[in-house]
C-alpha positions as a Markdown table, in Angstrom:
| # | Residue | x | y | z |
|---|---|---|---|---|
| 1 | Unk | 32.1 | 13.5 | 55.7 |
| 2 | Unk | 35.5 | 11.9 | 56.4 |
| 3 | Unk | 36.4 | 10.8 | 59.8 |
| 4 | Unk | 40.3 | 11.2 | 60.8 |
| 5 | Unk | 41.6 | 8.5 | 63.1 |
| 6 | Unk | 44.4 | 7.3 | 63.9 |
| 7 | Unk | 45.7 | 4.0 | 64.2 |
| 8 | Unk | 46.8 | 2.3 | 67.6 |
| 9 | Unk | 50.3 | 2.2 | 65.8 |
| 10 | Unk | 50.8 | 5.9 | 65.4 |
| 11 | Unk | 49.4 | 6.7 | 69.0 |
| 12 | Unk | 51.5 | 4.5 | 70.7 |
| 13 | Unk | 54.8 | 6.1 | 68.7 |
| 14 | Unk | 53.4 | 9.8 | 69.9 |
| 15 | Unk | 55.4 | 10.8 | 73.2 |
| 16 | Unk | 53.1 | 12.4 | 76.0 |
| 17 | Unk | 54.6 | 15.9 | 77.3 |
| 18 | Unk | 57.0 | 15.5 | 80.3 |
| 19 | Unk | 58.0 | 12.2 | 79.0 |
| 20 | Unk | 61.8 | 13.0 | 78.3 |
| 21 | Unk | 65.0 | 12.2 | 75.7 |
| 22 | Unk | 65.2 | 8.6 | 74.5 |
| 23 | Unk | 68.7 | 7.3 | 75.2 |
| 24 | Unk | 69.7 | 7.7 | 71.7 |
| 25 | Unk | 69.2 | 11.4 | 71.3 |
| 26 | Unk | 70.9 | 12.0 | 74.8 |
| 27 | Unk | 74.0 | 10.1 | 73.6 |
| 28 | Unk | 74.1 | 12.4 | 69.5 |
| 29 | Unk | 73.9 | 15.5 | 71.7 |
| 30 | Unk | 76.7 | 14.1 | 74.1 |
| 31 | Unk | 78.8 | 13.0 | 71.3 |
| 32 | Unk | 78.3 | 16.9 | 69.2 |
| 33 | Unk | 79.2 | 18.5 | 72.3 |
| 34 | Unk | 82.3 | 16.4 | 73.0 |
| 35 | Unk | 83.2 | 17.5 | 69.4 |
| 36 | Unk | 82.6 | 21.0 | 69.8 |
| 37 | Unk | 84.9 | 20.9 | 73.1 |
| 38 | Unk | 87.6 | 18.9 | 71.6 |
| 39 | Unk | 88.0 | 20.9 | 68.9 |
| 40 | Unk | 87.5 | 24.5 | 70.4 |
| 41 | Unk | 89.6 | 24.0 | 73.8 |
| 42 | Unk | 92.9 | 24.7 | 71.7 |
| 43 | Unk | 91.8 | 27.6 | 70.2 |
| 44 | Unk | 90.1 | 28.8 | 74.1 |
| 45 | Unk | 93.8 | 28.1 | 75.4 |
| 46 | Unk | 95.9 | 30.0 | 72.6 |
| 47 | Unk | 93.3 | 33.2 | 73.4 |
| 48 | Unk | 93.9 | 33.0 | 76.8 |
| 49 | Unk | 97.6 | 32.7 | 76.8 |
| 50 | Unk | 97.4 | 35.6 | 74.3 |
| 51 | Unk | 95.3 | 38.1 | 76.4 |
| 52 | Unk | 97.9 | 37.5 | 79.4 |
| 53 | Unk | 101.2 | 37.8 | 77.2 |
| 54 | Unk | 99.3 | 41.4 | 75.8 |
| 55 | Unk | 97.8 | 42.3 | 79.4 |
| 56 | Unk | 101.4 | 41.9 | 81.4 |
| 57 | Unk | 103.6 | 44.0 | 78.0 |
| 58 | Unk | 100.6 | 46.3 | 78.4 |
| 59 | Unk | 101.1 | 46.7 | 82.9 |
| 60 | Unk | 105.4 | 46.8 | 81.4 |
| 61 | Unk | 104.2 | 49.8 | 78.9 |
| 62 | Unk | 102.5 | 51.8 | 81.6 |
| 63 | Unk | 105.1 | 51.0 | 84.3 |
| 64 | Unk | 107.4 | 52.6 | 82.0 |
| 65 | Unk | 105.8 | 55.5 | 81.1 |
| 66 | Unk | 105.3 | 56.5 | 85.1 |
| 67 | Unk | 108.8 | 56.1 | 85.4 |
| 68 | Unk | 109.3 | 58.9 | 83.3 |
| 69 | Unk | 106.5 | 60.9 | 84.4 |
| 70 | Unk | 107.7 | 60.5 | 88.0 |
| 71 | Unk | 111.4 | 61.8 | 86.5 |
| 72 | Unk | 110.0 | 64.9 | 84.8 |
| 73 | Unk | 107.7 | 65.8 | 88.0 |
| 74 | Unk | 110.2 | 65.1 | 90.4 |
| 75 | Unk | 113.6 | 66.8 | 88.7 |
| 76 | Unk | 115.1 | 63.7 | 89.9 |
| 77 | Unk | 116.8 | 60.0 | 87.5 |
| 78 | Unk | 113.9 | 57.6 | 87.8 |
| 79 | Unk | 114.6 | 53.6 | 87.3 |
| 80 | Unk | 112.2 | 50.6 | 86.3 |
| 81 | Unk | 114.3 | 47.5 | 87.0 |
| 82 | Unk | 114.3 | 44.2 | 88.1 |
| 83 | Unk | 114.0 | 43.4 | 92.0 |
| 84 | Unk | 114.7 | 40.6 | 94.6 |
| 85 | Unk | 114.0 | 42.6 | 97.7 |
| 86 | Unk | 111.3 | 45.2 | 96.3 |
| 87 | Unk | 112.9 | 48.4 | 97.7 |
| 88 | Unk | 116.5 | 48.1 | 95.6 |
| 89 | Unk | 117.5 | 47.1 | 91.7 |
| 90 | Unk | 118.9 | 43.7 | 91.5 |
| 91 | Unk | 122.0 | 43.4 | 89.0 |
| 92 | Unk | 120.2 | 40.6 | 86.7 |
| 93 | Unk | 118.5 | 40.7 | 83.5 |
| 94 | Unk | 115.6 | 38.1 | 84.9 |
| 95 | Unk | 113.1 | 40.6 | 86.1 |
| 96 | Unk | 110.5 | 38.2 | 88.3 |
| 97 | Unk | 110.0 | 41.5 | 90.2 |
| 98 | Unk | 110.1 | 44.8 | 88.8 |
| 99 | Unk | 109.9 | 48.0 | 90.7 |
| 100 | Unk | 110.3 | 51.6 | 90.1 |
| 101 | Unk | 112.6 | 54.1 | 92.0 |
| 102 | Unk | 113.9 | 57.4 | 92.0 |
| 103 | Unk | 115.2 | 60.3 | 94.1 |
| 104 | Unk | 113.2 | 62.2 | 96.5 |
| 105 | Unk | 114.4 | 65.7 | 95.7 |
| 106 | Unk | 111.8 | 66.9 | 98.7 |
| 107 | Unk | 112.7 | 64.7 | 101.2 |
| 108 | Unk | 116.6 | 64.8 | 100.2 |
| 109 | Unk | 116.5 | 68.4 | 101.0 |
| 110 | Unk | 117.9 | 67.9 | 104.5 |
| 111 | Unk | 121.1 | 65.9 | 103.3 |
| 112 | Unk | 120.4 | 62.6 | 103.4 |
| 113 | Unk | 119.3 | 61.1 | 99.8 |
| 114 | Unk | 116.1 | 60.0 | 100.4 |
| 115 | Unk | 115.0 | 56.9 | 97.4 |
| 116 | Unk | 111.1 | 56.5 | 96.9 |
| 117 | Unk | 109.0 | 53.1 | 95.2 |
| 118 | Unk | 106.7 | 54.7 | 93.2 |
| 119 | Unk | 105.3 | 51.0 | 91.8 |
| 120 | Unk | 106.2 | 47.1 | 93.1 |
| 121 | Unk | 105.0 | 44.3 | 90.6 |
| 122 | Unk | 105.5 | 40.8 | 90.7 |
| 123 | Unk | 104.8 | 38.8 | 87.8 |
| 124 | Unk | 102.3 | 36.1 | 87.6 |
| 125 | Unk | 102.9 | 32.6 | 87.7 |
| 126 | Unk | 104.2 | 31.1 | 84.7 |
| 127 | Unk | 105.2 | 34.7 | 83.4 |
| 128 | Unk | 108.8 | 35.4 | 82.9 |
| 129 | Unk | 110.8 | 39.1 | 81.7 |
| 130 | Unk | 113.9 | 40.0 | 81.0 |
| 131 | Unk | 115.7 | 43.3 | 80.6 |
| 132 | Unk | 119.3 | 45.5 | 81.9 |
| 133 | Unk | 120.7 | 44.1 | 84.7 |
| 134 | Unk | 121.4 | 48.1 | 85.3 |
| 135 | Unk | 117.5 | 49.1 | 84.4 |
| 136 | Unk | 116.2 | 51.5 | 82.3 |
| 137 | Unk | 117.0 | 55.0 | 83.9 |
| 138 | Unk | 114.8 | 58.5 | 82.9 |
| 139 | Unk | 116.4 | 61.6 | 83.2 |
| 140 | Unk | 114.5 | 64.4 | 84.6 |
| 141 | Unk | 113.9 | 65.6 | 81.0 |
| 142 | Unk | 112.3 | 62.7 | 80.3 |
| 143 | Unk | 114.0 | 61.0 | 77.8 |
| 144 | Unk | 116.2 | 57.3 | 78.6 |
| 145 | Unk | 119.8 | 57.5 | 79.1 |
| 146 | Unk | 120.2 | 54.4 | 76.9 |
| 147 | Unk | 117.9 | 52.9 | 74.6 |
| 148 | Unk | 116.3 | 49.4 | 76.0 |
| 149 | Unk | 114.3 | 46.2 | 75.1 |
| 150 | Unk | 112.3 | 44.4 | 78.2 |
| 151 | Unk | 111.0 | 41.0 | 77.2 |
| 152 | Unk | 107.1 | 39.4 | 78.1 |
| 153 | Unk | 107.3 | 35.8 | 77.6 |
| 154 | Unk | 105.9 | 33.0 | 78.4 |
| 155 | Unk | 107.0 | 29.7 | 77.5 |
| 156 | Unk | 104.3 | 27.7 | 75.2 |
| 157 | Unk | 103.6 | 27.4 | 71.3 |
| 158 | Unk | 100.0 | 28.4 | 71.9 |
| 159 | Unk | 100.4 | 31.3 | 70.6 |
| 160 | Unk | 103.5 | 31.0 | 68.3 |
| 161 | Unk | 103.9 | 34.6 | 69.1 |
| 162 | Unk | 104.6 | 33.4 | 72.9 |
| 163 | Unk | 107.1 | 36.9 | 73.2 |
| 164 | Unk | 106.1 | 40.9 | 74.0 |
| 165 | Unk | 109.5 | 43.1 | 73.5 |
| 166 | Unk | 109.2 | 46.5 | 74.8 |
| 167 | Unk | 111.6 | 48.8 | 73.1 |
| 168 | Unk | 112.2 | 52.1 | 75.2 |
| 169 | Unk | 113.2 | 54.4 | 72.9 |
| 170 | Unk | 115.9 | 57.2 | 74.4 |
| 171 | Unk | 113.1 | 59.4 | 73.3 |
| 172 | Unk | 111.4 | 57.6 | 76.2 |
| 173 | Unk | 108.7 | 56.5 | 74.2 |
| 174 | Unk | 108.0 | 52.5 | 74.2 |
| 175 | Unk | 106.7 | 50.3 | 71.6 |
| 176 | Unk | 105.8 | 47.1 | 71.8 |
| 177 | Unk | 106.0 | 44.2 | 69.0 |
| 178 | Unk | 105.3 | 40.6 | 69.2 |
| 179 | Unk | 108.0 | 37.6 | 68.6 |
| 180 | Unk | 108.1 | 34.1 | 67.9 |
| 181 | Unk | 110.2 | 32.4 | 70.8 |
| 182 | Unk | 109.6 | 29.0 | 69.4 |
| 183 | Unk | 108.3 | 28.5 | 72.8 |
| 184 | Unk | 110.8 | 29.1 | 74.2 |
| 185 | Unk | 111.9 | 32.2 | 76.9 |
């Protein structure tokens, strides 16, 4: 019958439980995660800037078709267009505002033309859109007096794609593609 021992060398080398990390595992797992961060931070910032460029050209593609939902319910020319003031169209293509007005036929009724906001949006910081200076006007029939292209940018090269155009269609249907700005607006 054999006997297993072990040697005062190999008990001394096993750790108790609880003990802990020696310093030099500590500092591999340290350096692997530094790694790991420094190569997928990039990648983390490209997707973010990405999913805000699609979420604001998304808001712009819904904005647009309430505008000419609102035409079509109300009978009455609906605008989306930039704003300074929130309640009136600014005559600029830099849209840092961008509101949507029309007619009141209802409230007009009594003489005076009466002009409702259906929607106020500001853009996020950072954010910048161009479009008209004059808007993009529905007739009540729904379909754009003129056809348009509004512009979602935002100035970096992460992604190279840093540029949303909306197209408004005179149809009044909108599409939206992507475009390289260079990183530029």
């Amino acid at each position: 019958m054999s006997v297993f021992r072990r040697s005062r060398q190999q008990a001394s080398c096993r750790r108790k439980d609880g003990q802990g990390f020696t310093l030099i595992e500590l500092i591999v797992t340290l350096a692997v995660a530094a790694i790991i961060a420094a190569i997928g931070l990039p990648a983390m910032q490209q997707l973010i800037n990405a999913n805000r460029l699609n979420g604001q050209a998304e808001e712009l593609s819904s904005a647009i078709q309430l505008a000419r939902s609102e035409a079509v319910r109300t009978a009455a020319p609906v605008t989306i267009c930039g704003s300074e003031d929130g309640t009136t169209c600014a005559d600029t293509d830099e849209w840092s505002r961008v509101i949507i007005r029309g007619r009141d036929n209802l409230a007009s009724e009594g003489g005076d033309e009466v002009t409702s906001v259906y929607r106020d949006v500001t853009l996020p910081a950072g954010m910048q859109m161009s479009g008209p200076a004059a808007g993009v006007t529905f007739r009540p029939s729904g379909l754009s007096a003129a056809q348009a292209t509004i512009t979602v940018c935002l100035p970096t090269t992460k992604p190279a794609q840093n540029q949303r155009v909306i197209t408004v269609l005179i149809s009044g249907a909108a599409r939206t593609t992507r475009n390289d700005g260079a990183g530029e607006c």
